[in-house]
N, CA and C atoms as an extended XYZ file, in Angstrom:
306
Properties=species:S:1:pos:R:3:atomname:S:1:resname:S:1:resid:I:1 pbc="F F F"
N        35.609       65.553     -136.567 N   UNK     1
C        36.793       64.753     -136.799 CA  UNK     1
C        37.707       65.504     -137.763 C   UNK     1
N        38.489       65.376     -137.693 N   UNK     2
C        39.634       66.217     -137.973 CA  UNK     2
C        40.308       65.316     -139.401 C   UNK     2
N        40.221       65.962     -140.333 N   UNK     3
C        41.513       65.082     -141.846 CA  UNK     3
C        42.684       65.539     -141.663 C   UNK     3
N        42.977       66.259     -140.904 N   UNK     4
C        44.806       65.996     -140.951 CA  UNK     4
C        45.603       64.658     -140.410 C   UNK     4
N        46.972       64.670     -141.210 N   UNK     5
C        47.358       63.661     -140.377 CA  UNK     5
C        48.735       64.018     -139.975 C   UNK     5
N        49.004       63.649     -139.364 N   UNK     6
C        50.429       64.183     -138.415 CA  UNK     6
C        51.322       62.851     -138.060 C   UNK     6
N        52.321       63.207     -138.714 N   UNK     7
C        53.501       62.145     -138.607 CA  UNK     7
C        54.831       62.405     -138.009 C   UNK     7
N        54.794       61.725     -136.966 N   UNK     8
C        56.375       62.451     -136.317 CA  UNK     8
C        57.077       61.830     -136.457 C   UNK     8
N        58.046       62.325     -137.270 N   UNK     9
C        59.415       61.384     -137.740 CA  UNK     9
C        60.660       61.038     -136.641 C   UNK     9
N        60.326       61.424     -135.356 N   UNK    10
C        60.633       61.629     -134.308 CA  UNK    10
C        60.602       59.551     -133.768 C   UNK    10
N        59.216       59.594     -133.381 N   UNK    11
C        58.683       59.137     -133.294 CA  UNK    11
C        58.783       57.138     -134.031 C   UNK    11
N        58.658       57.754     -135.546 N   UNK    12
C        58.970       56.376     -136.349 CA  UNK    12
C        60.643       55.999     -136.094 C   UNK    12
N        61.531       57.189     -135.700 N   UNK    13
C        63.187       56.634     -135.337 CA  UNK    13
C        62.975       56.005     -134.419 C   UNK    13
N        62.516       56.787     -133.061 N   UNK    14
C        61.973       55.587     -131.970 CA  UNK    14
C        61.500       54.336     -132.576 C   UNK    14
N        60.497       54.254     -132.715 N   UNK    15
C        60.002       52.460     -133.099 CA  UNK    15
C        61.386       51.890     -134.334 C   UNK    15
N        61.700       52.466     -135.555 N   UNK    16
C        62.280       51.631     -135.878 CA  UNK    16
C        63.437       51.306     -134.973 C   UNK    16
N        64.031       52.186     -134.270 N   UNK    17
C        65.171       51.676     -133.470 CA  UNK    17
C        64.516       50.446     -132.211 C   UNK    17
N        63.331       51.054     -132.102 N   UNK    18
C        62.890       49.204     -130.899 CA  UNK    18
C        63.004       48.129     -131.354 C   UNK    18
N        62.467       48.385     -132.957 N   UNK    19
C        62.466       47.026     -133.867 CA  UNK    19
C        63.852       46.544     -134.079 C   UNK    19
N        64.785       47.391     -134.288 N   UNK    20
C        66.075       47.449     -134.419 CA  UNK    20
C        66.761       46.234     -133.405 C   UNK    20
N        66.429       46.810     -131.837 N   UNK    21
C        67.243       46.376     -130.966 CA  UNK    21
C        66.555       45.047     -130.352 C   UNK    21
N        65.327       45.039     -130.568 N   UNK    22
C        64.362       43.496     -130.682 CA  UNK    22
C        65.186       42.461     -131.915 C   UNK    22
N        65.729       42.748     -132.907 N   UNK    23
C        65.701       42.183     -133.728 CA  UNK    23
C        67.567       41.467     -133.327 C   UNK    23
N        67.980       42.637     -132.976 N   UNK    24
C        69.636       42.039     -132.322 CA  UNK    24
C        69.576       41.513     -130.914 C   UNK    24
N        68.672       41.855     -129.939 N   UNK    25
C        68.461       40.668     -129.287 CA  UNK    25
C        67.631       39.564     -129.660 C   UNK    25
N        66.773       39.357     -130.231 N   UNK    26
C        66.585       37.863     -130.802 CA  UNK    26
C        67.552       37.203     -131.648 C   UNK    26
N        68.253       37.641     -132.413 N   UNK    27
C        69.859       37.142     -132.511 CA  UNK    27
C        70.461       36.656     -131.638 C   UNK    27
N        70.932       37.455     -130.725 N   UNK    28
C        71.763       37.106     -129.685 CA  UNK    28
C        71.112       36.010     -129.607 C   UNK    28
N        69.731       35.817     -128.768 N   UNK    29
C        69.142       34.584     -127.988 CA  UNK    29
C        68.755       33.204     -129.312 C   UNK    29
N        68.796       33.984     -130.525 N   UNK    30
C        69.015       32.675     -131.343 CA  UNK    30
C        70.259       31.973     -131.351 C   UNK    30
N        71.659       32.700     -131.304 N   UNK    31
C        72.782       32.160     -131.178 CA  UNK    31
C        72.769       31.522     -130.392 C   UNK    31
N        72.328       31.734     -128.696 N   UNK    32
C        72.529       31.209     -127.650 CA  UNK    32
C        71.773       29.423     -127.527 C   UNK    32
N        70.619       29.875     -128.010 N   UNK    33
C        69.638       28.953     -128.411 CA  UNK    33
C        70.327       27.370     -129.541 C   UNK    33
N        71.080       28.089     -130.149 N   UNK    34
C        71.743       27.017     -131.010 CA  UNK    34
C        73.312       25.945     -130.422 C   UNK    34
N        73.461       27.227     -129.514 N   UNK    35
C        74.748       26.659     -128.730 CA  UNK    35
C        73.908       25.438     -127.531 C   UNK    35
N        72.832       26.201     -127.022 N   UNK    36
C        72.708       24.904     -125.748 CA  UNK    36
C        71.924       23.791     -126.219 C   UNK    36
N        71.363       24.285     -127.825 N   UNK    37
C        70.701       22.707     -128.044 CA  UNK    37
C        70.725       22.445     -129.492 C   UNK    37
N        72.305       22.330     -129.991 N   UNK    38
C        72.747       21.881     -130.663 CA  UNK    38
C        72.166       19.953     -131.211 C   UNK    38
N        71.867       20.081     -132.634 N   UNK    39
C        70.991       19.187     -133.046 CA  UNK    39
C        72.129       17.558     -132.811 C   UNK    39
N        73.521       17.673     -132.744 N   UNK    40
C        74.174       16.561     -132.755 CA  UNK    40
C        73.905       16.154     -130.953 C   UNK    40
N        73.989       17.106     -130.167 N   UNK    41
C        73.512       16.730     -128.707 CA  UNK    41
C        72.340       16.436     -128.690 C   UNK    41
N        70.996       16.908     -129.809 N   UNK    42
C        69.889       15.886     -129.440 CA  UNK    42
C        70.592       14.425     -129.501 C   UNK    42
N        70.919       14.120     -130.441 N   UNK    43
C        70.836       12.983     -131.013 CA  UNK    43
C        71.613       12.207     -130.369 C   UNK    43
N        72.389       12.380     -129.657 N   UNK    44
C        73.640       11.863     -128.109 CA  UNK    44
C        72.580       11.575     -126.999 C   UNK    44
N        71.893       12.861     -126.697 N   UNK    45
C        70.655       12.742     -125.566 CA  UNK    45
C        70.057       11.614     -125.632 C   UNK    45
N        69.641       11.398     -127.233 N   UNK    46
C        68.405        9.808     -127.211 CA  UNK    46
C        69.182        8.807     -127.721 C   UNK    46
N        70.595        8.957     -128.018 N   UNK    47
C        70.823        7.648     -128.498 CA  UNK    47
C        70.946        7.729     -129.728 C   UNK    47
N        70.278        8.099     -130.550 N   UNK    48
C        70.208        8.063     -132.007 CA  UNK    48
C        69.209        8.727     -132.548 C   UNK    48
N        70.032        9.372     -133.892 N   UNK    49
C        68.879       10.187     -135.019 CA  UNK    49
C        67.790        9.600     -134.900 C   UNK    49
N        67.368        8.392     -135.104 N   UNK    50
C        65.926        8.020     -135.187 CA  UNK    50
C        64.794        8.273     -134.010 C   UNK    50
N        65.662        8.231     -132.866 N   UNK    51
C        65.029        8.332     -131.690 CA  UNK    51
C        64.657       10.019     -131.360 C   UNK    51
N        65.827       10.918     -131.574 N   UNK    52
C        65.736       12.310     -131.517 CA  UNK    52
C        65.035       12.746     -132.678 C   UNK    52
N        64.571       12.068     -133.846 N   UNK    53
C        63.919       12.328     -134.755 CA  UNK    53
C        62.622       13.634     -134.692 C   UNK    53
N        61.879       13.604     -134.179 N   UNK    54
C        60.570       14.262     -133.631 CA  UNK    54
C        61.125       15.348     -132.640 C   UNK    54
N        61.865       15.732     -131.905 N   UNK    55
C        62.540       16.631     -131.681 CA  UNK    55
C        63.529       17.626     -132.342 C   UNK    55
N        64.658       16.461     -133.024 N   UNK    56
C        65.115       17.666     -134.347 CA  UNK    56
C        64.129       18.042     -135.237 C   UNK    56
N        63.216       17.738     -135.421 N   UNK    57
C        62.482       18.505     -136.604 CA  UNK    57
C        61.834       19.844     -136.220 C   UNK    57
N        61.131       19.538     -134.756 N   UNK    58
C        61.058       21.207     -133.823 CA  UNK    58
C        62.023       21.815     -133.590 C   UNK    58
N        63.521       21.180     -133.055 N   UNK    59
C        64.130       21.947     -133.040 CA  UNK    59
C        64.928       22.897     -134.428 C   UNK    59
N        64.578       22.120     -135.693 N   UNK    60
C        65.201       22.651     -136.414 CA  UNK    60
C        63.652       24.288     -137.512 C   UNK    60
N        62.650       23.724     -136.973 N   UNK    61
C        61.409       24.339     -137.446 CA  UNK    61
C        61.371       25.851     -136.233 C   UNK    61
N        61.770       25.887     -134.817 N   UNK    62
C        61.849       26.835     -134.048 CA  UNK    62
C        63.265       27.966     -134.464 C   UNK    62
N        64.163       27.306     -135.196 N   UNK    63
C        65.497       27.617     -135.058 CA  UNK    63
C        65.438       28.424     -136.886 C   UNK    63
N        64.402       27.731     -137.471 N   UNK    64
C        64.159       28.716     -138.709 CA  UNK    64
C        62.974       29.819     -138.413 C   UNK    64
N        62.193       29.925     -137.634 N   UNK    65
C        60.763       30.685     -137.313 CA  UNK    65
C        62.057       31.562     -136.276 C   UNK    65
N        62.907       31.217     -135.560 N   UNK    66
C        63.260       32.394     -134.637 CA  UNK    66
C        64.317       33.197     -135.715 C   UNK    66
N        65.046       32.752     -136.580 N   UNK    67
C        65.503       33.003     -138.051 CA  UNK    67
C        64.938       34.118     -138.716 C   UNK    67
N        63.660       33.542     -138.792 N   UNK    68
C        62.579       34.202     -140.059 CA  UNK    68
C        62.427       35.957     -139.203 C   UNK    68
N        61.508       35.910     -137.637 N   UNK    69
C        61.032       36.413     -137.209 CA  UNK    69
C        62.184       37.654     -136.526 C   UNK    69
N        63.633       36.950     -136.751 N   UNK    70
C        64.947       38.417     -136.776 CA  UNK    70
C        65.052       38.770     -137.629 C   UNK    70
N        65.262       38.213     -138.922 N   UNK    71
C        65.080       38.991     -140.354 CA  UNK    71
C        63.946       39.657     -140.129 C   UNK    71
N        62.717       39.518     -140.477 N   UNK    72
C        61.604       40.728     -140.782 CA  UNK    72
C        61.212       41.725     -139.908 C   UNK    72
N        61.952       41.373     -138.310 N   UNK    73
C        62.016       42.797     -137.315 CA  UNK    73
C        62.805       43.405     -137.776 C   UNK    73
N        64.384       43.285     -137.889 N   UNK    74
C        65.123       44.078     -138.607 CA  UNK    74
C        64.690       44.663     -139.920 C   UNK    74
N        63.827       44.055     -140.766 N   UNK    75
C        63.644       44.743     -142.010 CA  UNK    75
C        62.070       45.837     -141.823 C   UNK    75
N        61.589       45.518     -140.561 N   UNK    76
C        60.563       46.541     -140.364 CA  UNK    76
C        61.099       47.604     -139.666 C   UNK    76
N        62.420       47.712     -138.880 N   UNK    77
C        63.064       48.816     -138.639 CA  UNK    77
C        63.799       49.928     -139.982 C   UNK    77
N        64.347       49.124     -140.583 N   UNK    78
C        64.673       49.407     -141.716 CA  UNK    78
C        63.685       50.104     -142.388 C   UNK    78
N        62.751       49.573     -142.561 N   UNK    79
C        61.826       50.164     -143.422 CA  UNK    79
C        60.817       51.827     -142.897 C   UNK    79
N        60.469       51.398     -140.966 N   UNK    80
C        60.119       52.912     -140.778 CA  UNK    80
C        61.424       53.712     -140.349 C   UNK    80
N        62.845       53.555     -140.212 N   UNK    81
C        63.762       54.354     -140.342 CA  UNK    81
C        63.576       55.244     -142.014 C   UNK    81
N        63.472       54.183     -142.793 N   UNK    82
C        63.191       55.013     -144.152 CA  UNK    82
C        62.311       55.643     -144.226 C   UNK    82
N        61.036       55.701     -143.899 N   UNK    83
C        59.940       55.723     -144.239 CA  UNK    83
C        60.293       57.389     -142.911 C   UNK    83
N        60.785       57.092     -141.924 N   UNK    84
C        60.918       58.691     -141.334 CA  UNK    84
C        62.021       59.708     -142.070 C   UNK    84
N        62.754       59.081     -142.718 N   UNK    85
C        63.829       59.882     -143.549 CA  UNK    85
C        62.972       60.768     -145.011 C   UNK    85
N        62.221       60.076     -145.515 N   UNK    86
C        61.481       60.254     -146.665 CA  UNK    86
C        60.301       61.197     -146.262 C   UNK    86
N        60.163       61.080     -145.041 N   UNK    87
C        58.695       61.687     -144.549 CA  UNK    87
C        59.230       63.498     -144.306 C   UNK    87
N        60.905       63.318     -143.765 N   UNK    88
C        61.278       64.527     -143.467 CA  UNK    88
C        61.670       65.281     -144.578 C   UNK    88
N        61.933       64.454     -145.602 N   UNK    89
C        62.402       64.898     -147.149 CA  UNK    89
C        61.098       65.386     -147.544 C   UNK    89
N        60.005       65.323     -147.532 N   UNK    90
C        59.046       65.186     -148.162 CA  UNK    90
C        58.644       66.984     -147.394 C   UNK    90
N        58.645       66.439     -145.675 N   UNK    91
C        58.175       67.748     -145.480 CA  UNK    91
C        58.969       69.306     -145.816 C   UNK    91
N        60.381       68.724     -145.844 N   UNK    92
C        61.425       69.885     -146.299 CA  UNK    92
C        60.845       70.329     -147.516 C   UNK    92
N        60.620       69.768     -148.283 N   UNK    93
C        60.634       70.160     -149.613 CA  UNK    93
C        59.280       71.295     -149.719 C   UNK    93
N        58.034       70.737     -148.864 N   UNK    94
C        56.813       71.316     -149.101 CA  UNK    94
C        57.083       72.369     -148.378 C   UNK    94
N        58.115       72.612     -147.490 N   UNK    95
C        58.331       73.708     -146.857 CA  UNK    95
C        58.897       74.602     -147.670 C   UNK    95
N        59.976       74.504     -148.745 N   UNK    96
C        60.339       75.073     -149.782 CA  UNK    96
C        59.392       75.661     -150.503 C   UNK    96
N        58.418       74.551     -150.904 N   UNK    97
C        57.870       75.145     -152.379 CA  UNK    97
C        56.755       76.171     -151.846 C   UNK    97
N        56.316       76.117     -150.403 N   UNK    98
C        55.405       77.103     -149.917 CA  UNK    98
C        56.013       78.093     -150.194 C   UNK    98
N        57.311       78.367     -149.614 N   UNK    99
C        57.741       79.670     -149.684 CA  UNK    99
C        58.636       80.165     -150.671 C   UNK    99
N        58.346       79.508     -151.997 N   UNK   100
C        58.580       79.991     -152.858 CA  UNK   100
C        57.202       80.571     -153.667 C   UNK   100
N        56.003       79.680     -153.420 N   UNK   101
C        55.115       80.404     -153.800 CA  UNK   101
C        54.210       82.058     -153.212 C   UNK   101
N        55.125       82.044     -151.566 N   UNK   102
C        54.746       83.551     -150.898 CA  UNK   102
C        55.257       84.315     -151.593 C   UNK   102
């Protein structure tokens, strides 16, 4: 078994950019999501808040979880976009100091 480890910064741009474009389409489809089931049309649908009661509360508990779950894709793109920027900084540098020590 082998201890090297090999990181392609190549690679982490790819994924963070999937996470990236996962994260602006679940946007999109959260926007969309809020337009066709807008919480004042529950409440038209049944008649009244009390009646749509048990429905706005999912709908308003799905509409923060689809919320939550675009924020932290976007911030896990974010984070291996950095994390490949730092990785290439990191290897530049060791590439330097090698050949300053030849």
């Amino acid at each position: 078994m082998s201890d090297e480890v090999r990181i392609s910064t190549e690679e982490l741009h790819k994924l963070g950019t999937a996470f990236e474009i996962s994260a602006d389409d679940l946007g999109r489809q959260l926007t969309s999501f809020r337009r066709r089931s807008d919480a004042e049309a529950l409440c038209d649908g049944f008649g009244s808040r009390a009646a749509a009661g048990p429905y706005l509360e999912l709908y308003e508990q799905a509409e923060r979880a689809l919320g939550q779950l675009r924020q932290r894709l976007a911030e896990v793109a974010g984070g291996l976009k950095e994390t490949a920027v730092s990785t290439d900084a990191a290897e530049d540098e060791l590439v330097k100091t090698i050949r300053g020590v030849q």
